[in-house]
Structure formats: structure tokens, C-alpha cells
C-alpha positions in Angstrom: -22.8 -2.3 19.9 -26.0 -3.8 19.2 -26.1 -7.5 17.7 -27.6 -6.0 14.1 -24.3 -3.4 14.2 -22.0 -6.2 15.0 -23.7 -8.4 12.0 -23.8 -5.5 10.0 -19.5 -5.0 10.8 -18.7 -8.2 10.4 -20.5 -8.6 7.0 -18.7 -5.3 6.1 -15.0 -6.7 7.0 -16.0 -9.9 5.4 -16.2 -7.5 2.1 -13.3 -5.5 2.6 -11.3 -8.9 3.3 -12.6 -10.4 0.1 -12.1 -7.5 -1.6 -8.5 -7.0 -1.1 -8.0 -10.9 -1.6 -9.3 -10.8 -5.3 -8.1 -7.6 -6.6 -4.3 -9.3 -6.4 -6.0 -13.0 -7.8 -7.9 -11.1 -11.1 -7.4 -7.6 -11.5 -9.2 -4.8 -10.5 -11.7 -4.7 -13.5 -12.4 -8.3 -13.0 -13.9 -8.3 -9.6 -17.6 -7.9 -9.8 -20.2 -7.9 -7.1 -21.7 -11.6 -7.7 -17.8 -12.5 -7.2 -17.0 -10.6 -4.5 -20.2 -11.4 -2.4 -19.5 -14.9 -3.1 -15.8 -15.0 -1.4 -17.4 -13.1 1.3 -20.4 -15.6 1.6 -23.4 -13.2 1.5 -25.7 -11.9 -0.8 -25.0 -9.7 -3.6 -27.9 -7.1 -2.8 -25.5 -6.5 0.7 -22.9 -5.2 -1.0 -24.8 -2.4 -1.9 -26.3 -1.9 1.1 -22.8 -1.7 3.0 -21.1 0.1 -0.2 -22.3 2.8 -2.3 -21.0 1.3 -5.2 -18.6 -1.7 -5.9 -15.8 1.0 -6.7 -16.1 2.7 -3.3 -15.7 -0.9 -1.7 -13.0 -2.0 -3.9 -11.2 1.5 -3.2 -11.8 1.2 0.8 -10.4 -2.2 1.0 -6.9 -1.0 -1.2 -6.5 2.0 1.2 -6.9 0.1 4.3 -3.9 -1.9 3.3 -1.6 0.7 2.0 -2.3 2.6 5.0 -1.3 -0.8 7.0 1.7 -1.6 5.1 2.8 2.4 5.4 2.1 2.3 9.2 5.0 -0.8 9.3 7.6 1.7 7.8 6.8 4.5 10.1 7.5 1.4 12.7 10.9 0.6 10.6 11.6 4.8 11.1 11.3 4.8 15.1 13.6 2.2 15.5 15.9 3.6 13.1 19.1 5.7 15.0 20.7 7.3 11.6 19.3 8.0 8.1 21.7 5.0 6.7 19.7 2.5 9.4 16.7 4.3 7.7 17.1 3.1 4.4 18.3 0.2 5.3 15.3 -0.6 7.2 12.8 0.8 4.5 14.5 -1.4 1.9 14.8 -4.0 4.1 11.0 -3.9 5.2 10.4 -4.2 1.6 12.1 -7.3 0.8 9.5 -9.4 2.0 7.1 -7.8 -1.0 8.3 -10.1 -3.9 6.6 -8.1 -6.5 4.2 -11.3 -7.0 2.8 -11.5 -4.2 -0.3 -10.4 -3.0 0.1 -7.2 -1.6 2.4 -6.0 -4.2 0.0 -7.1 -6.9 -2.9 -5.3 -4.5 -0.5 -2.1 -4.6 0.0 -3.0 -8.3 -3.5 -2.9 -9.2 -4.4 0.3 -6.9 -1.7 2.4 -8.7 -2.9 1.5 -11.8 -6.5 2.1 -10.7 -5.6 5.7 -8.9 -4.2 7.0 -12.0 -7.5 6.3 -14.2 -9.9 7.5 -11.4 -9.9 10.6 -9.7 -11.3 9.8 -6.0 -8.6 7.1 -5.5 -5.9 9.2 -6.9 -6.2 11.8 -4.5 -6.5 9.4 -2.2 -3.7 7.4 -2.8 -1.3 10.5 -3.8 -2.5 11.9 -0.7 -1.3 8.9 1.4 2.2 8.5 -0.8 2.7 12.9 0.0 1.5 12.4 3.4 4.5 9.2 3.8 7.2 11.5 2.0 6.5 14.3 4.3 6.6 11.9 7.6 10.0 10.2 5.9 11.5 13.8 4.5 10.9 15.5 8.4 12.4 12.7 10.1 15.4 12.9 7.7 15.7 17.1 8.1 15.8 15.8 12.0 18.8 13.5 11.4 20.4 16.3 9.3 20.2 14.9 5.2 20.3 18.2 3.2 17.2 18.5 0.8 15.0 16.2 2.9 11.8 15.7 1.6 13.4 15.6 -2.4 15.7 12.7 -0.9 12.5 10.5 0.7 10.6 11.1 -2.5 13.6 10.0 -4.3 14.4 6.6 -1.6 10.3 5.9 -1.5 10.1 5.7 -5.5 13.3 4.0 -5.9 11.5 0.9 -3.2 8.4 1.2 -5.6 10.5 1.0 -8.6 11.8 -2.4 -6.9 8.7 -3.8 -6.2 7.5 -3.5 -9.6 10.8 -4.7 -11.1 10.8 -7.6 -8.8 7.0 -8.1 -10.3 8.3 -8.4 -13.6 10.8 -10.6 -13.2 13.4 -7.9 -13.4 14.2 -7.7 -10.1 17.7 -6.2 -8.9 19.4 -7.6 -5.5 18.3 -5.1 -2.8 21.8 -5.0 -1.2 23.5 -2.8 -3.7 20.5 -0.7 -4.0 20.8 -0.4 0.0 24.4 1.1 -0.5 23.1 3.6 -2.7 20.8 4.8 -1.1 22.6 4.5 2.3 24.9 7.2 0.1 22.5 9.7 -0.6 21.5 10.1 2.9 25.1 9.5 4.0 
């Protein structure tokens, strides 16, 4: 790589990075270029030179983490022996997200932002069908009846405690373990 493309790489992961640090600290709607170039310590005219538009940035830095964050579950899923380890590992992998904190807010903010625009919907949906799919196979391979139905169902019952926990509604995870560890059981 050439020293210009190795600038030019580093100014673009400097983006991304500041990117998917603001989205969580004001919201989606409030990140604007002059903000954004500012975190990432360059100029506002380069974000347009790296980024088609501040959107496009904005929705390549969310996918890069969900797609990091779902790459640790499929991690969680080859260790796991039995769909109860499974679930226990998927709900346990998600403990650390406390609702508040940054990547749940980032995964927050993207949700809401996928369902009012269509190129990060499809996306995002894309990436949460492709996850149920991996999850429902590996679940028809350890025999649970209805497989894909019941990883749709353990997946949205994890998001549903991420964004309880980010209300301040959050149930203890243990119980909800032993649920689930009874659907698949």
C-alpha cells in the first residue's frame, strides 16, 4: 500500500471510529459532519471525500460493529456442545451489554435508524436473517424441532433484554436463561 492509501485508510478508520463513538453519546440525527470530523481530527471537506454522504458513513460504521458483536455469538455457538449451553451462552454473551452502554445505545440508535431508512434496513434485517439462519441450522443440527422459528424467537427475546435493561426495566437474565434453556430443551 502506498503512503497516500495508508493516509487515506487511516483517515477513513479514524471516521468510522468517531462515528460509532458519537452515535451512542447524541443520537443518530445529532451527529453532523463539523462534529464528526472534529472527534476524528480532520477536516470536514474529507468526510466527503471518504464518504458519499454523512448517512453512508454513519451506516458503515453501525454495520461494522453489529457485524463484530454478531461474529462473538457465532464464537459463543462453536463452543457450545447442546442447544441449552447455547442459550446459555447467547444470553450470557449478552450480559455484558447493560442497555446503556455504548454499544447497546449504538444498536439502539441503528434499529431505530434501519426502520426509517431503507438502505440500512435491508442491511441490518439482512444481517439479523442472516444470524437466525446461522443460529436456527446449528439448532436443526443439535436436534430442537422448529429451528429457525425458535432462534428468531431466543435472538428477539436477547434484544428485548437489551432494550429493557436500557430502560431501566431490566429483568435478571438467569430466569430468562431457564426459559429459554426450556424451549430448546
Amino acid at each position: 500500500m502506498s503512503p497516500a492509501a495508508s493516509r487515506g485508510w487511516e483517515v477513513r478508520q479514524r471516521l468510522l471510529t468517531a462515528a460509532a463513538e458519537l452515535i451512542p453519546e447524541r443520537g443518530w440525527s445529532a451527529v453532523s459532519t463539523r462534529n464528526l470530523a472534529e472527534r476524528a481530527g480532520v477536516n470536514p471537506s474529507v468526510v466527503h471525500y471518504h464518504f458519499p454522504s454523512l448517512p453512508a458513513l454513519l451506516n458503515e460504521a453501525v454495520l461494522g460493529i453489529l457485524r463484530q458483536v454478531l461474529g462473538e455469538v457465532d464464537t459463543v455457538l462453536d463452543n457450545a456442545r447442546t442447544p441449552a449451553e447455547a442459550v446459555e451462552a447467547v444470553v450470557s454473551a449478552a450480559q455484558r451489554y447493560t442497555g446503556d452502554d455504548p454499544t447497546s445505545l449504538l444498536a439502539i440508535e441503528a434499529y431505530l435508524a434501519a426502520a426509517r431508512g431503507e438502505p440500512l434496513r435491508d442491511e441490518v434485517g439482512g444481517m439479523v436473517a442472516e444470524f437466525r439462519h446461522r443460529f436456527g441450522r446449528w439448532l436443526g443440527e443439535h436436534g430442537v424441532p422448529d429451528p429457525e422459528t425458535t432462534a428468531g424467537l431466543v435472538l428477539a427475546t436477547v434484544d428485548g433484554l437489551l432494550l429493557h435493561r436500557g430502560m431501566g426495566a431490566g429483568m435478571d437474565t438467569d430466569p430468562t436463561a431457564a426459559v429459554l434453556r426450556r424451549l430448546v430443551g
